[in-house]
C-alpha positions as CSV (number, residue, x, y, z in Angstrom):
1,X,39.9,87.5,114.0
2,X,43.4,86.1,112.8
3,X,43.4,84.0,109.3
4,X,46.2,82.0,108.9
5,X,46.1,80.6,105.2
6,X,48.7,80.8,102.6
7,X,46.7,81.0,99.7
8,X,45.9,84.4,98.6
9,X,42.8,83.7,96.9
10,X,41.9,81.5,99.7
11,X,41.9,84.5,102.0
12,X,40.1,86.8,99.6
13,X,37.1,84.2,99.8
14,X,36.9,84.0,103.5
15,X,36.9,87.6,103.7
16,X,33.8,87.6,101.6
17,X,32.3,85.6,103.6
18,X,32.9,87.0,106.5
19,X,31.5,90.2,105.0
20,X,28.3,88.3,104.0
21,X,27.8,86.9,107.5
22,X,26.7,90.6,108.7
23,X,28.9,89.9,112.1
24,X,31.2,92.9,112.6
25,X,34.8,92.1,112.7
26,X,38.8,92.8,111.8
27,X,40.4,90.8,109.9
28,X,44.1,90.4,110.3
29,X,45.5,88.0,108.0
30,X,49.1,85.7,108.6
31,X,50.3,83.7,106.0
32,X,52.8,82.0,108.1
33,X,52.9,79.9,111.8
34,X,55.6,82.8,112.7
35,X,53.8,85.5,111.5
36,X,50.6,84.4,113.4
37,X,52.8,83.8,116.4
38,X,53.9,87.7,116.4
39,X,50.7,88.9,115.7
40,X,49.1,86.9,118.4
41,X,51.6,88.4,121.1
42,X,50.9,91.9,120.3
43,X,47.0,92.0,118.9
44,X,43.9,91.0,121.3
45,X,42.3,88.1,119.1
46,X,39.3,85.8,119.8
47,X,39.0,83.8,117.3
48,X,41.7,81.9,114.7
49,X,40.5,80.4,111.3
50,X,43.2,77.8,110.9
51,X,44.6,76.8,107.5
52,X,45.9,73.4,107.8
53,X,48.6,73.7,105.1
54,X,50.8,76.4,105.9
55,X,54.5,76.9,104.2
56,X,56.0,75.9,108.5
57,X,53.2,73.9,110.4
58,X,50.6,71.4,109.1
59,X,48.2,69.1,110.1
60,X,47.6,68.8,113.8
61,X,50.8,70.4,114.5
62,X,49.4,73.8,113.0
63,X,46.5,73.3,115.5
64,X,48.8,72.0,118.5
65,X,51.4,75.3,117.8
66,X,48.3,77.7,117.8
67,X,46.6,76.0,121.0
68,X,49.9,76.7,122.6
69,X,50.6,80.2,121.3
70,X,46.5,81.1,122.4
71,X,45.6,78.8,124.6
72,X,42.5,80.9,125.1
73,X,41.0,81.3,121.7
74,X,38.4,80.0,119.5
75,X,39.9,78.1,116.9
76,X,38.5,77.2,113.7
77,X,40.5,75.2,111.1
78,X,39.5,75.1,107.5
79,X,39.9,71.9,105.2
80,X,40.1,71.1,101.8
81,X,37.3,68.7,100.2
82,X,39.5,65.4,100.1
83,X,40.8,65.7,103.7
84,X,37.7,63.2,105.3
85,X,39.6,63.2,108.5
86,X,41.6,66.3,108.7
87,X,38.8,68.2,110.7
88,X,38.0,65.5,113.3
89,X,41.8,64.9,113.7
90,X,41.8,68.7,114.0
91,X,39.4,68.9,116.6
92,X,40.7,66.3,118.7
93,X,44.1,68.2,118.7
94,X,42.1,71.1,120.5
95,X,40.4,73.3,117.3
96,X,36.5,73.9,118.6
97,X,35.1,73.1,115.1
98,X,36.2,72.9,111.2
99,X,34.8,74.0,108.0
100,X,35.5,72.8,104.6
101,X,36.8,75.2,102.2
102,X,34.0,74.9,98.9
103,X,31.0,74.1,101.5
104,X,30.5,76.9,103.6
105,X,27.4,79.4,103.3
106,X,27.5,82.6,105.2
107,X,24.9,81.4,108.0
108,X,27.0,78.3,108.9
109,X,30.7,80.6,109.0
110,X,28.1,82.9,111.3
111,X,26.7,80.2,113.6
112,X,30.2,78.1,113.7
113,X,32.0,81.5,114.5
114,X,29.5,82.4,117.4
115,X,29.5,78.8,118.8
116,X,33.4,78.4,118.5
117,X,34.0,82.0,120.5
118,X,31.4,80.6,123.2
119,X,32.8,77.5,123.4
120,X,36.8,78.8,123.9
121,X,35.4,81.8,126.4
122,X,32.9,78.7,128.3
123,X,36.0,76.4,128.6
124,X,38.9,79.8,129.9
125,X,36.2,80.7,132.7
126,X,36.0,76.8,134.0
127,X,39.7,76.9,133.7
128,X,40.3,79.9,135.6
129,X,37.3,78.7,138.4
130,X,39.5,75.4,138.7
131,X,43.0,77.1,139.1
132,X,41.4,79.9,141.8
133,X,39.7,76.6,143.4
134,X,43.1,74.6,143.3
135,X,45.0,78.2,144.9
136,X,42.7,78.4,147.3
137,X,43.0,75.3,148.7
138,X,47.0,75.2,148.7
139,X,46.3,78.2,150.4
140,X,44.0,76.5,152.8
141,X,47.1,74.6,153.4
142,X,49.3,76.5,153.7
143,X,47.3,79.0,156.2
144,X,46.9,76.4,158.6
145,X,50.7,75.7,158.4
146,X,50.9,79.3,159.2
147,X,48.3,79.5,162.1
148,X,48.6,75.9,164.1
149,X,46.6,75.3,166.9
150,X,48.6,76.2,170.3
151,X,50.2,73.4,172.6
152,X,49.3,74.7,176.0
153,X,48.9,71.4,178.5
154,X,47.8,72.9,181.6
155,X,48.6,76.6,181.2
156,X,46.4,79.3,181.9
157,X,47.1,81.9,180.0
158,X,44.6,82.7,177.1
159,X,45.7,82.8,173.7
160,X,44.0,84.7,170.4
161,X,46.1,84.2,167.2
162,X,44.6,86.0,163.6
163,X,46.5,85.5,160.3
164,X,45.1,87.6,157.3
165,X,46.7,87.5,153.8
166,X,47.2,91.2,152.5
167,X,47.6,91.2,148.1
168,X,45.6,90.3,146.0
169,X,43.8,87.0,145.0
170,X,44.5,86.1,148.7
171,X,48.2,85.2,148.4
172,X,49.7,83.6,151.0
173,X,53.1,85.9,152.6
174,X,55.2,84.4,154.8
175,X,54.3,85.6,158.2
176,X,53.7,82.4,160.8
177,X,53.1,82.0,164.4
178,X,52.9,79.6,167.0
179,X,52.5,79.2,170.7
180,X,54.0,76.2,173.0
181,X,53.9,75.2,176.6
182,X,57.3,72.7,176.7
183,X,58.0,70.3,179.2
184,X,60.2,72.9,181.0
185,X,56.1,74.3,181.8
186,X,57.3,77.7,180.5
187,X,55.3,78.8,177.7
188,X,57.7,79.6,174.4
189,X,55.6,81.9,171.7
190,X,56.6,82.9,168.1
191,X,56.2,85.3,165.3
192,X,58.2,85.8,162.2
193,X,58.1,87.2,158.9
194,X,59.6,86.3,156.2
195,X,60.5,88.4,153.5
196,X,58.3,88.6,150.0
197,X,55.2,87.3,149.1
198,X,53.4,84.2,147.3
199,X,53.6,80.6,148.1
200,X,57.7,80.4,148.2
201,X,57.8,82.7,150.9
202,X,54.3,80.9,152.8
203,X,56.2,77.3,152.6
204,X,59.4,78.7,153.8
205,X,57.6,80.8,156.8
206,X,55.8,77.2,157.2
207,X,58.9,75.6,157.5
208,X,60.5,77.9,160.2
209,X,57.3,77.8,162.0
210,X,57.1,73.6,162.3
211,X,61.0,73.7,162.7
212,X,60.3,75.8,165.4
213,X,58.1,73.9,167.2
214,X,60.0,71.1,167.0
215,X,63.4,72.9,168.4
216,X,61.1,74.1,171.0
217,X,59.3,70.8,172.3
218,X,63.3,69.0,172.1
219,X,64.8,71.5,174.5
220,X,66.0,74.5,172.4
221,X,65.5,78.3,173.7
222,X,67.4,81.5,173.1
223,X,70.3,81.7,171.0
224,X,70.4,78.3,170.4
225,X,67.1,78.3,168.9
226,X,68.0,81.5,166.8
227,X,71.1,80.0,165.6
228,X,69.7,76.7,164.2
229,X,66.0,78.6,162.6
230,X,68.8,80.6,160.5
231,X,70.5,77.3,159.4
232,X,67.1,75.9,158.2
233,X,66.0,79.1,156.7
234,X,69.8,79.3,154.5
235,X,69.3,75.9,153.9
236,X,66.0,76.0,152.6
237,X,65.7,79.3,151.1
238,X,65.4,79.8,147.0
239,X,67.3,83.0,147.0
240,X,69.9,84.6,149.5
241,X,68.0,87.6,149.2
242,X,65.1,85.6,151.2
243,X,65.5,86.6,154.9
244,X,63.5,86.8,158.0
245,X,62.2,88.7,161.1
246,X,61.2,86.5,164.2
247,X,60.6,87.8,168.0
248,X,60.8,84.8,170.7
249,X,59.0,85.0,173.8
250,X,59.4,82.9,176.5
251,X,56.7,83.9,179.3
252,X,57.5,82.0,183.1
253,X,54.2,82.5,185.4
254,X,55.8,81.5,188.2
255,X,58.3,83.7,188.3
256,X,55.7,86.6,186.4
257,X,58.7,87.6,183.5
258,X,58.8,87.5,179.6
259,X,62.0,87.0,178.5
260,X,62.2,88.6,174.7
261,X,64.7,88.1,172.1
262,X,64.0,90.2,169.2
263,X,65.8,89.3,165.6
264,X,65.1,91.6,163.4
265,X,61.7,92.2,164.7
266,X,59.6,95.0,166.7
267,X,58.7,95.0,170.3
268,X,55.7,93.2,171.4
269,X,53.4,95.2,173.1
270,X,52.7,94.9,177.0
271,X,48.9,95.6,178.6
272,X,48.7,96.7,182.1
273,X,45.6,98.3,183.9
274,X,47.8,101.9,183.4
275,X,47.1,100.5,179.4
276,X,49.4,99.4,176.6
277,X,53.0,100.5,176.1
278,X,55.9,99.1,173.7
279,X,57.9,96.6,175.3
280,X,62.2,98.0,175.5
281,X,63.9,95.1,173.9
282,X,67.5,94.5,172.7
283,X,67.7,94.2,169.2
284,X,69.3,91.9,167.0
285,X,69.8,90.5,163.7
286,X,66.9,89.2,161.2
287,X,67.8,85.5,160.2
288,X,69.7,84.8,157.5
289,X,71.4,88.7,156.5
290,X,74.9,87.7,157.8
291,X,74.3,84.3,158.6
292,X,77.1,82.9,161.7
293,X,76.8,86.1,163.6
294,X,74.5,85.4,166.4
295,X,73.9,88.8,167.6
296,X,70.6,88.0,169.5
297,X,70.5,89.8,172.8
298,X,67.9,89.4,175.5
299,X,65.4,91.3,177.4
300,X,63.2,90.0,180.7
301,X,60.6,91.8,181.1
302,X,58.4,92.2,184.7
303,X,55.1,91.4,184.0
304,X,52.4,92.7,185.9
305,X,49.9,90.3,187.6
306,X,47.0,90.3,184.9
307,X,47.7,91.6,182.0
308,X,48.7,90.6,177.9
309,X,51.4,90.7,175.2
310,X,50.7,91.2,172.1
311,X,53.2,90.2,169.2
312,X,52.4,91.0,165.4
313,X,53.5,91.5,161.7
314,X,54.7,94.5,160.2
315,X,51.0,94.3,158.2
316,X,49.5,95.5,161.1
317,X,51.0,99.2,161.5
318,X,53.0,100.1,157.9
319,X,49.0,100.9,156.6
320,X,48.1,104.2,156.2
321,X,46.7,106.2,158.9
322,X,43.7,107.5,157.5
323,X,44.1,111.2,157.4
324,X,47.4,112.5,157.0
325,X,49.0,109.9,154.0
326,X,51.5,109.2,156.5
327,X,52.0,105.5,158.3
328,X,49.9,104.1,160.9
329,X,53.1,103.4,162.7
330,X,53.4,101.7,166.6
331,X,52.1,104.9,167.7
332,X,49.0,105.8,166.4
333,X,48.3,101.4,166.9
334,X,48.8,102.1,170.5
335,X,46.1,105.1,170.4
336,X,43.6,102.5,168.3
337,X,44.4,100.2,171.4
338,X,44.5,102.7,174.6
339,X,40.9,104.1,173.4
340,X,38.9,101.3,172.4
341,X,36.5,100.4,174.6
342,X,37.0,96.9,177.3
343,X,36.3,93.6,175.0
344,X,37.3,90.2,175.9
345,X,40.7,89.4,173.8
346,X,39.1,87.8,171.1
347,X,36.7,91.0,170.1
348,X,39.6,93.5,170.9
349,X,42.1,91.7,168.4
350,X,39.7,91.2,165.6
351,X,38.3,95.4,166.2
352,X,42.0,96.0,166.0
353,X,42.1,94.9,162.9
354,X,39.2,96.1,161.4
355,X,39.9,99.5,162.2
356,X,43.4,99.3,161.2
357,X,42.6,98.3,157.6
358,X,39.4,101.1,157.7
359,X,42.0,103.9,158.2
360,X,44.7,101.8,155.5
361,X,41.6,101.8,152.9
362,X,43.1,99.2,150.6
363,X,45.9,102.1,150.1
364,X,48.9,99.3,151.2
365,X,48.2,95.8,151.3
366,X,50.7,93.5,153.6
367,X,49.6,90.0,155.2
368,X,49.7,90.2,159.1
369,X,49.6,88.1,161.9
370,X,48.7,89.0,165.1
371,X,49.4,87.0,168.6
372,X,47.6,87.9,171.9
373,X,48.7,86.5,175.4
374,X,46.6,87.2,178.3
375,X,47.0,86.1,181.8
376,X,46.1,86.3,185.5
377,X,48.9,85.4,187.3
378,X,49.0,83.2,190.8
């Protein structure tokens, strides 16, 4: 417990009846609003018996100044005999009870102390539930930002997407993903990652994401679309440092080609019946490190005549591999993939997965976001 009280023989008499109470306890004892406020940053402390008279706060300042310096604590104020309306006033300012200095016994300090500590630790919990409830829900948001639902009009290709935060408390990162079939008929796929966690870096992948699809559906591909994602991304960004990683994939049926254009990003991965193999791209630039170069080359790709691409997150292969300490890495992904046994593309993404954070075992935590195209073509 923290006193703060002024009055030296004041303190001596709520020490004694502290000691009478029989509660077990320490007793640190401020004399001052700044000496309370450097105790309190430094000492665990659950409960504060206020004196409302001190030589720098008073009244229901003192309370207001120690509700914002513990915002979590029991707080008790103690009144003298002539202040009628000091304790309600008090209480209303945020203290959990009041005692007047003269008329307290030993069994009402111990009931008022146990009540107030209750009280504070009852009223912390519902505050914490409510902020996790309210993060949650931005995160709801935000995930479905993140994780839209595909545009595809008539095509035929099937399409699995899975987004999973990675640190704790579920924080959003700022990998995204979407998939589009424009009115060119091609279908135009995307997935970035931008850099950091938390909610800056989730609205800012949300951003390029729904900018992307909008570039997309009015006509831009390539370079083009490159170029103006990294003006929106510098543009909207808090920090220079912020940056991103984005692979586009445009996949033509008729023709049976993907053409890739990699920015900063890994190869997608292509499945053929001889199994899965990394796609060799042409890299480029991530968005936003030298912004006005442009250095996106790209790659077509032949594509066999059923088969799938699969485009992810960094979150997916930079977990541990289980055995040796050492990254999971694109290689030992493609063993997961090459040995598991046939699934539809739904079961085989989500056993990807699961074995991938089984062998990580909570030893590196990175959100992911995974994007599976499969097709027959005519």
């Amino acid at each position: 417990m923290l006193l703060i009280e002024d009055d030296d023989a004041d303190a001596i008499l709520v020490e004694e009846l502290l000691l009478d109470t029989g509660l077990r306890f320490e007793l640190t004892v401020a004399t001052t609003m700044a000496q309370a406020r450097t105790t309190l940053a430094v000492q665990p402390i659950d409960c504060v018996l206020l004196d409302l008279h001190l030589p720098d706060a008073a009244g229901t300042a003192a309370v207001t100044a120690v509700r914002e310096l513990a915002p979590g604590h029991a707080v008790i104020v103690l009144t003298g005999l002539s202040e009628a309306r000091a304790g309600t006033e008090a209480m209303a300012a945020g203290a959990q009870d009041y005692l007047v200095k003269g008329k307290v016994e030993p069994d009402l300090l111990r009931r008022t102390l146990r009540y107030a500590v209750y009280r504070s630790r009852t009223e912390r919990l519902a505050m914490e539930a409510q902020s996790v409830r309210l993060r949650a829900e931005e995160n709801a948001r935000l995930e479905r930002g993140l994780l839209p639902p595909p545009i595809l009009g008539t095509s035929t290709v099937q399409v699995t997407s899975r987004y999973l935060p990675g640190v704790a408390m579920a924080l959003l990162g700022g990998d995204f993903l979407d998939v589009v079939v424009g009115d060119d008929g091609l279908l135009h796929a995307v997935v970035g990652d931008v850099s950091g966690h938390g909610r800056d870096a989730a609205a800012l992948g949300v951003l390029l994401r729904a900018s992307w699809r909008a570039l997309v559906l009015g006509g831009h591909h390539g370079e083009d679309l490159l170029h103006l994602m990294e003006r929106v991304l510098v543009a909207e960004r808090g920090s220079d440092s912020h940056f991103a990683t984005v692979t586009l994939l445009t996949l033509d049926q008729d023709k049976g080609t993907a053409t890739v254009f990699l920015a900063g990003h890994h190869e997608p991965l292509l499945t053929s019946q001889g199994g899965t193999t990394e796609v060799r791209a042409a890299h480029g630039i991530a968005l936003g490190i030298l912004p006005g170069l442009q250095n996106w080359p790209s790659t077509t790709v032949p594509l066999p005549a059923a088969g799938a691409l699969t485009l992810y997150t960094d979150g997916l292969t930079e977990g541990h591999n289980g055995t040796t300490g050492e990254r999971l890495g694109v290689e030992g992904l493609l063993n997961l993939i090459n040995t598991a046994a046939p699934a539809d593309a739904a079961t085989q993404v989500d056993l990807l997965i699961k074995q991938t954070q089984a062998l990580n075992a909570g030893r590196h935590t990175d959100d992911l976001a995974v994007l599976h195209l499969q097709w027959s073509l005519p």
